[in-house]
C-alpha positions as a LaTeX table, in Angstrom:
\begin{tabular}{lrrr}
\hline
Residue & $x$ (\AA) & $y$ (\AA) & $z$ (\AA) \\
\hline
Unk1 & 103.67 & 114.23 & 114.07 \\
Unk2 & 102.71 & 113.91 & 117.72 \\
Unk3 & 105.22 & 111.69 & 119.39 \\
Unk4 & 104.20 & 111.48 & 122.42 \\
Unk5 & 100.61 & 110.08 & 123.10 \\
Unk6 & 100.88 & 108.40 & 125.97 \\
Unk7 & 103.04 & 105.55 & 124.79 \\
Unk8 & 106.37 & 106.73 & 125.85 \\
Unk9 & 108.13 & 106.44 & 128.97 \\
Unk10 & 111.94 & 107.11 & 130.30 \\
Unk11 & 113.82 & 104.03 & 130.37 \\
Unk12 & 116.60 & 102.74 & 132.68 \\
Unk13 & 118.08 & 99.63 & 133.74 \\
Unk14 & 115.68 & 97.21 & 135.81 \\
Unk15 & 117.60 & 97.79 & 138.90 \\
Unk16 & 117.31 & 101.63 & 139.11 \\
Unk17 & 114.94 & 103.32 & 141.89 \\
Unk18 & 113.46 & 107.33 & 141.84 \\
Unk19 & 116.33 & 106.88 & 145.36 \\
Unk20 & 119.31 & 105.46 & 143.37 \\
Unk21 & 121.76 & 107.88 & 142.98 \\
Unk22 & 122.79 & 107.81 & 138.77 \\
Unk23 & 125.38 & 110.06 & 139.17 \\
Unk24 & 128.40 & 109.22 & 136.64 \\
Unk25 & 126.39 & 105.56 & 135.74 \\
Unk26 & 125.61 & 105.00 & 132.26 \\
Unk27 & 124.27 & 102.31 & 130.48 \\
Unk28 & 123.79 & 100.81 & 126.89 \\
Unk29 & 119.75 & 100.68 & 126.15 \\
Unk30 & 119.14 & 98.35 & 122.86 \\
Unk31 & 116.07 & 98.25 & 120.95 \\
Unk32 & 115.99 & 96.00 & 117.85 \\
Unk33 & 112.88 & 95.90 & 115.42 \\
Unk34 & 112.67 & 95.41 & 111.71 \\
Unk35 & 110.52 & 97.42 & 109.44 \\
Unk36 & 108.86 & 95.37 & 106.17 \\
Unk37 & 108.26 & 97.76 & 103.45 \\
Unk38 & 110.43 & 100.50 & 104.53 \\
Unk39 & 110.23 & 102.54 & 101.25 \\
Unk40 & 106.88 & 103.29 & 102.49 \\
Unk41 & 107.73 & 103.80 & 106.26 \\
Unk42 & 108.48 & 107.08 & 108.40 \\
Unk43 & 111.12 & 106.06 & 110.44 \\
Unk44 & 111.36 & 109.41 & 113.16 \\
Unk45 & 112.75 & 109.09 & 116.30 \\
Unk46 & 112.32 & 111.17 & 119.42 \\
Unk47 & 114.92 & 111.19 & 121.98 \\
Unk48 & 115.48 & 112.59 & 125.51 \\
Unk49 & 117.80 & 112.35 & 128.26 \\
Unk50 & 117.51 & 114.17 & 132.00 \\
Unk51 & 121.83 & 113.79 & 131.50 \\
Unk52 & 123.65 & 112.81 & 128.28 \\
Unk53 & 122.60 & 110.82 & 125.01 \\
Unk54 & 124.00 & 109.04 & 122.23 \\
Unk55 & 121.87 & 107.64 & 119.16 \\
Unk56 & 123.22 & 105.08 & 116.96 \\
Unk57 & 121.11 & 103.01 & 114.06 \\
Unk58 & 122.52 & 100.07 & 112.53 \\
Unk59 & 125.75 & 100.83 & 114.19 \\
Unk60 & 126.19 & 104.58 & 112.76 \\
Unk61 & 126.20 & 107.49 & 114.62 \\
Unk62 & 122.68 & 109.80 & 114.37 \\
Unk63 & 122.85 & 112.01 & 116.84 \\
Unk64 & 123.79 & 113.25 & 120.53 \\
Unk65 & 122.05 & 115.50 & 123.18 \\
Unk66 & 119.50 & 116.54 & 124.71 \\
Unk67 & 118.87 & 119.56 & 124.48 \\
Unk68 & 118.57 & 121.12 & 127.26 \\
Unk69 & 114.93 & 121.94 & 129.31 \\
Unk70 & 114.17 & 122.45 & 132.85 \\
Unk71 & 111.87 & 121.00 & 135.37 \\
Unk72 & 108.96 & 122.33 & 133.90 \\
Unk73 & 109.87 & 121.50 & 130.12 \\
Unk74 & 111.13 & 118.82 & 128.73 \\
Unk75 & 112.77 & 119.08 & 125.01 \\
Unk76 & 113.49 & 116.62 & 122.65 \\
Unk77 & 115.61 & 115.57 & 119.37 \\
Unk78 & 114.09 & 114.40 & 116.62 \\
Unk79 & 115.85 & 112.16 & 114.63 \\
Unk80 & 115.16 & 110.51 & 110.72 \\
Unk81 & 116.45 & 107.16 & 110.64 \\
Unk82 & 115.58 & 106.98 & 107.10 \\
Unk83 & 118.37 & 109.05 & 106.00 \\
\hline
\end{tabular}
């Protein structure tokens, strides 16, 4: 599956700059949606963070990460939320 087509984007609060300085910040990000026919659904998630992550789904733990890439790479988790 190719996650990234153009759609995705890091994500921050709306009063973050490229200048602010992050260090030890963190915030909550919250994204609700609902599926309809979810037997039928793939329900994968792709995650990233330039520091520290953690994924929850309907209030459970998934995952936490990333793992780890460079300035030339970028990795990414990928998470089913179906399970």
């Amino acid at each position: 599956m190719k996650f990234f087509d153009g759609r995705s984007f890091w994500i921050w609060h709306d009063g973050a700059t490229k200048t602010t300085s992050q260090a030890g910040e963190y915030a909550v990000l919250v994204r609700h949606f609902e599926l309809e026919h979810l037997e039928e659904a793939r329900l994968e998630c792709a995650v990233s963070a330039d520091a520290e992550y953690q994924l929850f789904c309907n209030g459970s733990f998934v995952g936490s990460g990333p793992v780890r890439g460079d300035n030339e790479l970028c990795y990414y988790d990928v998470y089913d939320l179906k399970q």
